[in-house]
C-alpha positions as CSV (number, residue, x, y, z in Angstrom):
1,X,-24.8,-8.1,26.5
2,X,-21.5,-8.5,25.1
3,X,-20.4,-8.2,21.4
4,X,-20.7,-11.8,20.6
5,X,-24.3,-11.2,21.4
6,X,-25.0,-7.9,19.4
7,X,-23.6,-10.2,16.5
8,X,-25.9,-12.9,17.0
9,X,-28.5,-10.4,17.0
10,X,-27.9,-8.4,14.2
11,X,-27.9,-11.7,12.1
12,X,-31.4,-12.1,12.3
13,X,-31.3,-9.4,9.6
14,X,-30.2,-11.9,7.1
15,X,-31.9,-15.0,7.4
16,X,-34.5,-16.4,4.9
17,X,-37.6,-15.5,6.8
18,X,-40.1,-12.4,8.3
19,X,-38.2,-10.7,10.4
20,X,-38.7,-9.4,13.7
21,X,-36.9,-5.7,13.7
22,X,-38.6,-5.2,17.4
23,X,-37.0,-7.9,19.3
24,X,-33.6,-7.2,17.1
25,X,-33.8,-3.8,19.0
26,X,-35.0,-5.1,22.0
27,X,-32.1,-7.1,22.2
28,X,-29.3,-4.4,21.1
29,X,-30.6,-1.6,22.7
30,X,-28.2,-1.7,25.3
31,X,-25.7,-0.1,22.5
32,X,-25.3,3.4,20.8
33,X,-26.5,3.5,17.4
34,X,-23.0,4.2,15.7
35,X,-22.0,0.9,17.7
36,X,-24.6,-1.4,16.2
37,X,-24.1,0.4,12.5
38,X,-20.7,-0.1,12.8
39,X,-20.6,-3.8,13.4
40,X,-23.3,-4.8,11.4
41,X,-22.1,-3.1,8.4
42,X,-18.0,-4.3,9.1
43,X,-18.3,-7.3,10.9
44,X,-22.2,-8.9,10.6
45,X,-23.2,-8.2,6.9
46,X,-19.9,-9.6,5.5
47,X,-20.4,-12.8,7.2
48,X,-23.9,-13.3,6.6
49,X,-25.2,-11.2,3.7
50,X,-23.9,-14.5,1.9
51,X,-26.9,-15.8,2.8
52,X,-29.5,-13.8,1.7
53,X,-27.9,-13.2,-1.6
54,X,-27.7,-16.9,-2.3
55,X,-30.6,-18.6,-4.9
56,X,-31.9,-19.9,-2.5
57,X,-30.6,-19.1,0.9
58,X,-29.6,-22.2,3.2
59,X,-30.5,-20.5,6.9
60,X,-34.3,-19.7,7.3
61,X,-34.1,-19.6,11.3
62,X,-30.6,-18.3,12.5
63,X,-27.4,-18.8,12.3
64,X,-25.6,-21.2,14.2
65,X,-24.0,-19.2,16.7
66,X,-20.6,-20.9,17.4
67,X,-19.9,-20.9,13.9
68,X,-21.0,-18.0,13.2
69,X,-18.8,-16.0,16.3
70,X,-16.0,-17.8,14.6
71,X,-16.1,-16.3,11.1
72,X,-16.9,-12.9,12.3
73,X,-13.7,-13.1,14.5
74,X,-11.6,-14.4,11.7
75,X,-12.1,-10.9,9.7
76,X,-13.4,-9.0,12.4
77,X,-12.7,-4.9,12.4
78,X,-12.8,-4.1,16.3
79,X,-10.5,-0.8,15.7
80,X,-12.5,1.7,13.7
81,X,-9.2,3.3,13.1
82,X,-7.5,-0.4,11.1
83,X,-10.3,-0.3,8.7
84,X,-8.4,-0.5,5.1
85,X,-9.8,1.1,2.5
86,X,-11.1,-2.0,0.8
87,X,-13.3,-2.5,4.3
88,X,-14.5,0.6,3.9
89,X,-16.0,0.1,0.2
90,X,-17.6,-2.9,1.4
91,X,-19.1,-1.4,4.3
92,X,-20.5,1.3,1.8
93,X,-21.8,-1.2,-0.2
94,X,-23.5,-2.5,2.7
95,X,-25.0,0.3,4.1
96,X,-26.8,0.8,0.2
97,X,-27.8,-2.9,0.1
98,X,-29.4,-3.0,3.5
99,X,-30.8,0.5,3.8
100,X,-34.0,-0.7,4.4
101,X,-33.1,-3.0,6.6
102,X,-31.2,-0.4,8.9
103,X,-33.7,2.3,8.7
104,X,-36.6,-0.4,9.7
105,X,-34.1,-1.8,12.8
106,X,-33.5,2.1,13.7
107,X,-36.8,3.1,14.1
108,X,-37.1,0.4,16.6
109,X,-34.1,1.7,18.9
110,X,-35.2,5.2,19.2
């Protein structure tokens, strides 16, 4: 698994639709927890949280993957030490949005 794929995964998290924490885990589990938090909350969620926060969100299955690589690699944070402070707030106000989510994903890849 590479990190396009640990992307693709994690934005399973923010479609329109039941999801399926266990095969999200299956999939990642490959990588260390501080990996996957890290890149869902600084490279994932500001990507695709649009969606879920929309009326009425657009993408009920998944993201299309091309496009989806491609945004996240526009603004992509690959260097935990480049993060600007303005990164870091959103991350933080990831991590409070999605709590649930994270805690429900992480008790899947212990």
């Amino acid at each position: 698994m590479n990190i396009e794929d640990l992307w693709f995964s994690l934005s399973f998290l923010f479609i329109d639709n039941e999801i399926d924490y266990k095969s999200i885990a299956n999939e990642i589990s490959a990588y260390d927890l501080d990996t996957i938090e890290f890149h869902l909350f600084y490279n994932v969620a500001p990507v695709c949280s649009i969606n879920i926060e929309q009326t009425i969100p657009t993408i009920w299955t998944g993201f299309n993957r091309t496009e989806l690589i491609q945004d996240i690699k526009k603004n992509s944070v690959m260097d935990k030490n480049k993060i600007t402070l303005k990164r870091k707030i959103y991350a933080t106000l990831y991590r409070y949005k999605y709590r649930n989510d994270w805690n429900i994903l992480k008790s899947y890849l212990h």
